[in-house]
N, C-alpha and C positions, 0 to 999 in steps of 0.2 A: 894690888891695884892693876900690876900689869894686865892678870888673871883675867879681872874683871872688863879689860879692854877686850881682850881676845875673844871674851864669850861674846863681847858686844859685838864685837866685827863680825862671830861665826852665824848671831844672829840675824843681821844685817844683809849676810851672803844668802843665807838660807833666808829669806822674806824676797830677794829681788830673784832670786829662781824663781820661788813658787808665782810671783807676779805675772812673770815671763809662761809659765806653763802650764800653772794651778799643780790639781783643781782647786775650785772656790773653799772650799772647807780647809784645806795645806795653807792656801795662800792667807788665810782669815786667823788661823792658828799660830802662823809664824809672823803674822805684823802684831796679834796681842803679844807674842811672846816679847817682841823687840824692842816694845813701849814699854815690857814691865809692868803689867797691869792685869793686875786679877779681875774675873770677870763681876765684881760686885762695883768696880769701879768704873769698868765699861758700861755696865747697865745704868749708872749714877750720870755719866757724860751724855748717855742717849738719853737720862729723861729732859735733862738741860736744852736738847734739842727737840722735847715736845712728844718723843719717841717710847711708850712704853713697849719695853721687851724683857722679859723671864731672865732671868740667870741659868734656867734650865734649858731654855731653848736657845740659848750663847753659845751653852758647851754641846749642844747635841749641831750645830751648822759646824763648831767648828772640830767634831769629832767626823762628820761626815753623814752622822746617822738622820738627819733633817736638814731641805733647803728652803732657804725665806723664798714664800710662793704670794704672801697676801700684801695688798698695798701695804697696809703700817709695815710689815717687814721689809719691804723693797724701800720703803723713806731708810727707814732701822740701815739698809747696807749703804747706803749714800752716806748717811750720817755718820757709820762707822769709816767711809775714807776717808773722814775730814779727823775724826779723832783719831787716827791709825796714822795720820800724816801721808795717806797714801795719796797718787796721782788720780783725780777724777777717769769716773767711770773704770779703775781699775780689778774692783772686784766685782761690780756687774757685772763686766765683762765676761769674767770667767764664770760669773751665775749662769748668763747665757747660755754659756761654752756647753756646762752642764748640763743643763736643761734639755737641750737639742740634743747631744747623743746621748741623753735617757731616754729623749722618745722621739728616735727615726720613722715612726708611724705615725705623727705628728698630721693631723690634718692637714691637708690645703686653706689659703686663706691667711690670714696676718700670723706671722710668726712669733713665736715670744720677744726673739730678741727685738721684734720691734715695736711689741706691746711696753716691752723694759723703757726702752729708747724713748717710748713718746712718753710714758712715765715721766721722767725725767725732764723732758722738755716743756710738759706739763707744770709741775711746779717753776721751772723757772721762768716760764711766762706770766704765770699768777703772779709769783715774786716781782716780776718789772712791774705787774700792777697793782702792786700794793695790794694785794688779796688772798687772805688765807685759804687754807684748801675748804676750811667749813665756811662760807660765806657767811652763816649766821642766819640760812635757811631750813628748812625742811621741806621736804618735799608731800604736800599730800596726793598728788594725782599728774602724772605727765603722760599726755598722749601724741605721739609721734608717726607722723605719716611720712613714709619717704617713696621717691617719685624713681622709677627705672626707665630709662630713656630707649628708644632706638635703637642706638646704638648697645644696647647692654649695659650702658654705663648709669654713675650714680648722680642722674640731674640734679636733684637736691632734696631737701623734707621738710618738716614744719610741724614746730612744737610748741604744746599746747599746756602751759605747766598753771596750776595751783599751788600755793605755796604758803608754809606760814612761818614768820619768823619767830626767832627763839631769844634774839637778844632786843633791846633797842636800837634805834638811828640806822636801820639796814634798808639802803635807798636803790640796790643796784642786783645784776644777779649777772656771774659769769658764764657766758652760753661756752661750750666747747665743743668745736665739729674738727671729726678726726676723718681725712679724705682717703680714699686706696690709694695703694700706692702707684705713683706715679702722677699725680694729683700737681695742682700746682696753685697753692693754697691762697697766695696775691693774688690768684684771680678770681676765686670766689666771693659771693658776695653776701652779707649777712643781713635781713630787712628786718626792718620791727612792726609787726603788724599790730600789734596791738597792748595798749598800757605802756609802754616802754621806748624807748629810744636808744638807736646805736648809740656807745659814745667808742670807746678806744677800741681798734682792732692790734692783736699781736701774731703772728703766725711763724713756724721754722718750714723752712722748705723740706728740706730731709723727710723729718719725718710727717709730712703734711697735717698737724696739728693745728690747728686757730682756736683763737680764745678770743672773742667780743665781750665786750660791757654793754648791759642791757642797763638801762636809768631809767627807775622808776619815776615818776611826778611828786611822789609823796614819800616821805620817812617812815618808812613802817616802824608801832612799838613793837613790846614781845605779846606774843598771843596772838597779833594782828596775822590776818589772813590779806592774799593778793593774786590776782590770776592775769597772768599776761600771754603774751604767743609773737613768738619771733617763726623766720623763715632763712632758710640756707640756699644757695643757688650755687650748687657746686658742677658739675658736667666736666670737669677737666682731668681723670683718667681715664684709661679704657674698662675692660670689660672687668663688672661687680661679680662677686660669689656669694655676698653677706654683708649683714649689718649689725652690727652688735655695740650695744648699750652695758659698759661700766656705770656700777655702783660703787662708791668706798663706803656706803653709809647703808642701813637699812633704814625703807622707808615705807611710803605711801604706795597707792596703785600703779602700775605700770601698763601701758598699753603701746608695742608695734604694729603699723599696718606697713608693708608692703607691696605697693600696686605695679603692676609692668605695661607697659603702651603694647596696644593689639596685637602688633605684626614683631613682637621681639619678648616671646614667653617661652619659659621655662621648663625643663621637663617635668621637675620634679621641685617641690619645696621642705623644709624640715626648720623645726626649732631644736634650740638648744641651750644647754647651760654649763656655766663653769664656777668652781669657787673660785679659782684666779687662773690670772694668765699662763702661768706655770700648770696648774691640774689640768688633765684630760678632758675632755668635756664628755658630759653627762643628758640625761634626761632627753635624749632625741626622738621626736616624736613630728610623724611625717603631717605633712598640712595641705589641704587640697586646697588650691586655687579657685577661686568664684570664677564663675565662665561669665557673666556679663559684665562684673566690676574689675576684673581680672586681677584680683588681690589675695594677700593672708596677712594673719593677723596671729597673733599673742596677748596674752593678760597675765598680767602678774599682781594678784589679789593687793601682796603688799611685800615688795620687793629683798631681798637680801644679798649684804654685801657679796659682790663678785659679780658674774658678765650674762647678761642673756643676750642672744640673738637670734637672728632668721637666715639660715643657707641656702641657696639654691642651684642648683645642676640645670644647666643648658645642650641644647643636642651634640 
C-alpha cells in the first residue's frame, strides 16, 4: 500500500513539471499515466463527450510522434483537460507552445495560438447559447464580400448563404465574425438584411470573436432549403493583411470577394489554404486586382474542412 502511494505522488510530481514546461506530448503522457487509464478508456470518456478519436492516434500525441492540428482534435484536447482533471487551457497551452517553435517561419497574420484561443472561445459562446457546433445546417452556397476601408482597415462584409437543413425545427442560424486583432468587438454591429432577424449577440474582447443569432420567420423541416444575408460593420482595428474563412464541415460552394476603396490599394494579393490552423498553408496562388471594381475573389467549387483565405501586402 505504501508502495502504491509513493508511485502515486511520483506520478503526481512528474504530471505538475510537465504542466509547468511540457512539451504537450510529456505533459499528455504523464496526466493518462496518473489517472491510471489505459488509452481504450480515454477514448470511451471522449466519446461520451461527442469526441471521436483513434486509440492509435492517443498514443502517437502522447508518444510525441503526432500533434492534434484539426478542430475535432483541438475539442478531443479540451475534453481531455476535463477527463485528465487538468486546469483549463492547460494543455493547449503547451499545444501552442509547440506549434510555434515548430514553425518560427510561421507567416504574418493570426497566429495559431490565437486561432487555438478563439477556438475555445468559440464554443463557449455557442454553449451560453444553447447552440451546438452543427446547428442542424448545411451549407449549399455562401458568398461573402468584405469591404477594406481607408484607412487599411476591415470596415466590414456581407454574407450571402443558402442553406438546407438536415434535421427538423431549425428556426435560427449562428452568424460568427472574428475581428483582427485589436478590434473591439461591442462595437461592432451585426444587421440582418434579409430573411432573418438579429436576436442574441455574444462577443470576448480578447480574442475579438462575436457570435449573433440570426431568426428565421419560419421552422425549417429536414430537406427544406432557405437563403438569407446578414451584414457586419466592423472598422475597429487598424491595418488588415487577410481574411480567412474556417470550415469544420465540408460543404457547398464557397465564394470571397475582397474589394479595397481607391486611394488605399494594395501591392500585391494572393489566396491560400490550410487544412488547420496548425498546418502550413498551401495552395498560394497570386490574384490580380480589377482596376475599375478594385477587387478579388476566390471560389471554392465545394468547400473542405479547414481554412481558405485571401492575403494582401501593402507598400
Amino acid at each position: 500500500m505504501r508502495h502504491g502511494t509513493q508511485h502515486a505522488d511520483v506520478a503526481t510530481a512528474e504530471l505538475e513539471t510537465a504542466l509547468r514546461g511540457g512539451p504537450f506530448h510529456v505533459a499528455l503522457r504523464a496526466a493518462i499515466a496518473a489517472r491510471g487509464l489505459p488509452l481504450q478508456r480515454v477514448q470511451h470518456h471522449l466519446s461520451r463527450y461527442g469526441v471521436k478519436v483513434g486509440v492509435t492516434s492517443l498514443s502517437y500525441w502522447q508518444q510525441g510522434a503526432r500533434r492534434p492540428q484539426r478542430p475535432e482534435s483541438l475539442r478531443a484536447v479540451r475534453a481531455l483537460e476535463e477527463i485528465l482533471q487538468l486546469p483549463d487551457e492547460s494543455l493547449i497551452r503547451l499545444l501552442a507552445k509547440a506549434e510555434e517553435r515548430s514553425d518560427p517561419e510561421r507567416p504574418t497574420g493570426r497566429s495559431y495560438r490565437s486561432l487555438v484561443e478563439a477556438s475555445g472561445v468559440l464554443e463557449r459562446l455557442l454553449t451560453e447559447l444553447e447552440s451546438p457546433l452543427d446547428g442542424g445546417l448545411h451549407t449549399i452556397g455562401h458568398h461573402e464580400r468584405v469591404h477594406i476601408g481607408a484607412h487599411r482597415e476591415l470596415l466590414g462584409r456581407e454574407s450571402h448563404h443558402i442553406v438546407r437543413a438536415h434535421k427538423d425545427g431549425v428556426d435560427r442560424y449562428m452568424a460568427i465574425h472574428h475581428g483582427d486583432p485589436g478590434c473591439a468587438p461591442e462595437l461592432t454591429t451585426v444587421r440582418a438584411l434579409e430573411n432573418c432577424r438579429t436576436g442574441r449577440v455574444r462577443w470576448h474582447r480578447d480574442t475579438g470573436v462575436l457570435v449573433a443569432e440570426l431568426l428565421f420567420d419560419t421552422r425549417l423541416r429536414a430537406g427544406d432549403t432557405f437563403l438569407f444575408r446578414y451584414g457586419v460593420e466592423d472598422g475597429t482595428a487598424g491595418t488588415s493583411s487577410e481574411y480567412v474563412r474556417g470550415f469544420g464541415f465540408a460543404g457547398g460552394q464557397y465564394a470571397l470577394q475582397v474589394h479595397f476603396t481607391e486611394n488605399a490599394l494594395p501591392v500585391r494579393c494572393h489566396r491560400f489554404t490550410q487544412h488547420s490552423a496548425a498546418a502550413p498553408r498551401s495552395g498560394r496562388q497570386e490574384l490580380a486586382l480589377s482596376g475599375r471594381h478594385r477587387s478579388v475573389h476566390l471560389v471554392e467549387p465545394r468547400v473542405r474542412s479547414g481554412i481558405v483565405g485571401i492575403g494582401w501586402d501593402w507598400d
